[in-house]
C-alpha positions as CSV (number, residue, x, y, z in Angstrom):
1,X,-1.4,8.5,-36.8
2,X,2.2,8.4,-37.4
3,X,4.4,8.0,-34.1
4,X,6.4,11.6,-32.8
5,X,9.8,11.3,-31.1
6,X,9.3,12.3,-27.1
7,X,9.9,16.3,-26.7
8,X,13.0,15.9,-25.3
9,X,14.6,13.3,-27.8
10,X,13.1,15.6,-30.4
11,X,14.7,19.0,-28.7
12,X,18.1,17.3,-28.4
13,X,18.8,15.9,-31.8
14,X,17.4,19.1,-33.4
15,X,20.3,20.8,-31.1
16,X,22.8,18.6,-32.4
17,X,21.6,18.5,-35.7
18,X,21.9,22.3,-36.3
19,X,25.5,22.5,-34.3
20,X,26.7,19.9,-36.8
21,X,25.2,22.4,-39.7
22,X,27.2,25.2,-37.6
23,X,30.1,22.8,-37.7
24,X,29.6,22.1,-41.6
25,X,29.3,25.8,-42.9
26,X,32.6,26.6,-40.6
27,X,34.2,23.7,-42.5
28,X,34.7,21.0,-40.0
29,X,33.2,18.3,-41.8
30,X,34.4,15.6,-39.3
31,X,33.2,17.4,-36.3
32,X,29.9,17.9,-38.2
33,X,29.6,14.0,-38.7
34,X,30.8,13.1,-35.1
35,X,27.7,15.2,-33.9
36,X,25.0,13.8,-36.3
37,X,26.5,10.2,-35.5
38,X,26.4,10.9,-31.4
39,X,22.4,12.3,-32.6
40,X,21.8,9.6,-34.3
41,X,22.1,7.0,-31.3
42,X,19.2,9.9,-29.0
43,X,17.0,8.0,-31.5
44,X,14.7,5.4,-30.2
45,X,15.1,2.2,-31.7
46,X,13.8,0.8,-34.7
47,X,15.9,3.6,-36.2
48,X,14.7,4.1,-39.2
49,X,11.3,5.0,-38.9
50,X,12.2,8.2,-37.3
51,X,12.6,10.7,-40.0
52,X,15.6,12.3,-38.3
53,X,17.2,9.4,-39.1
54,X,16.5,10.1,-43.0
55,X,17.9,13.6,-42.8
56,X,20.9,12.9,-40.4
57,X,22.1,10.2,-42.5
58,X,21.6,12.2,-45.5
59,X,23.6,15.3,-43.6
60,X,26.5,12.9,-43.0
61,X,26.5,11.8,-46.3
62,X,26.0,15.1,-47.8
63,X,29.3,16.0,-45.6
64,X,31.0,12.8,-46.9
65,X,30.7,14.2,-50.0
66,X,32.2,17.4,-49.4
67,X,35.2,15.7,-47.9
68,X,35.6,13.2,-51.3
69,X,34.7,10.6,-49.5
70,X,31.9,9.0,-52.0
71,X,31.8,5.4,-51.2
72,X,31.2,6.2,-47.8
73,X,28.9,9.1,-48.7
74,X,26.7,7.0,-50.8
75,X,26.3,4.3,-47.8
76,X,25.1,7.3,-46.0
77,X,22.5,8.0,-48.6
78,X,21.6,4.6,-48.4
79,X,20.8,4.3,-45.2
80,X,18.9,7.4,-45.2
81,X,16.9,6.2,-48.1
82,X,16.3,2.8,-46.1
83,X,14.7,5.3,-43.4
84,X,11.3,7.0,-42.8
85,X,10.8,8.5,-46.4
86,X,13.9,8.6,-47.1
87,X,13.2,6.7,-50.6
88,X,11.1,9.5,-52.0
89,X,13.2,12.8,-50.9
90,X,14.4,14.1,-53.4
91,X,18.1,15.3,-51.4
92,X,18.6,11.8,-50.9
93,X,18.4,10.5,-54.1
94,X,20.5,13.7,-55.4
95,X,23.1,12.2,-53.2
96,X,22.8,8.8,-54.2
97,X,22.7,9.8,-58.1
98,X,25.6,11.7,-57.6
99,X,27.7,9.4,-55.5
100,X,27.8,6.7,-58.0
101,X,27.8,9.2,-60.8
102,X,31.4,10.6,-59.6
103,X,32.1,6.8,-58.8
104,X,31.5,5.7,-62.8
105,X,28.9,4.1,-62.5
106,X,26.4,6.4,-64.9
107,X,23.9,3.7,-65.6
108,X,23.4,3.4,-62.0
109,X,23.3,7.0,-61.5
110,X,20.3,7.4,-63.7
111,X,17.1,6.7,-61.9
112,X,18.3,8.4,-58.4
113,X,19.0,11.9,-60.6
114,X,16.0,11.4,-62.3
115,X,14.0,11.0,-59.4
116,X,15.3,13.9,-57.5
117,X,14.5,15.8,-60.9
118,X,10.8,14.7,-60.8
119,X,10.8,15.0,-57.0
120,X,12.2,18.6,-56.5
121,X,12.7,19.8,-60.4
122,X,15.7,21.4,-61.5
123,X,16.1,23.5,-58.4
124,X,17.4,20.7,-56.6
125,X,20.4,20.7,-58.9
126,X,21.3,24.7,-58.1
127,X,24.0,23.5,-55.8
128,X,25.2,20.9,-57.9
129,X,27.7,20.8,-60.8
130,X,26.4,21.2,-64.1
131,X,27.5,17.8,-65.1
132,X,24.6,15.2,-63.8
133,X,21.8,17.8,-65.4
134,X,24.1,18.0,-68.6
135,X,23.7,13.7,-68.4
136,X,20.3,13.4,-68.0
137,X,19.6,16.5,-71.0
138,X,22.1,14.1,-73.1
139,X,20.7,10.7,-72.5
140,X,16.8,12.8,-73.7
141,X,15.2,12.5,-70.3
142,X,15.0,15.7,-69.5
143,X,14.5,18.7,-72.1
């Protein structure tokens, strides 16, 4: 049986998680960050089994993003990947595929947007520019 955060850890992140959503759809990305990072250190040690590490990690990246800030969002991806389940979910390797997509480094890029692809299917891509679909329909991996 797979180990649950205590109620009260679990209450309090999910609290901070959704005001740093709040934060994120106002557009204060920094404010949104600050408040998954102050989350992030609720979280029981070893940290990365907890899968609210995974989706806090993959928030602040996902916020990183938004702000330009790819290098440090794809660290963030990283580190959510390196977390609970983080290596199968399909958001998280979106990010990472995109991240060093915009960063030039295609080849690298291909195997995290193909994974999201076969994890989530096109759908995952809705928010996305056209551009990494349009890569992976011109290198024949995806019809």
């Amino acid at each position: 049986m797979e180990e649950e955060l205590p109620d009260e850890i679990h209450d309090r992140v999910t609290d901070l998680s959704e005001q740093g959503n709040d934060m994120l759809d106002a557009g204060n990305a920094d404010g949104a960050i600050a408040v998954w990072r102050s989350a992030l250190t609720l979280l029981p040690e070893p940290r990365q089994k907890w899968d609210a590490t995974m989706w806090l990690y993959a928030s602040i990246g996902d916020a990183q993003q938004q702000k330009g800030e790819t290098e440090e969002a794809l660290s963030s991806f990283h580190q959510a990947a390196a977390s609970a389940d983080g290596y199968a979910n399909g958001f998280v390797q979106l990010g990472i595929g995109t991240c060093l997509y915009d960063l030039g480094r295609l080849e690298e890029s291909t195997d995290p947007l193909l994974r999201a692809y076969m994890a989530e299917g096109e759908e995952i891509f809705e928010d996305s520019e056209p551009r990494y679909l349009d890569y992976l329909r011109k290198r024949k991996l995806l019809d």
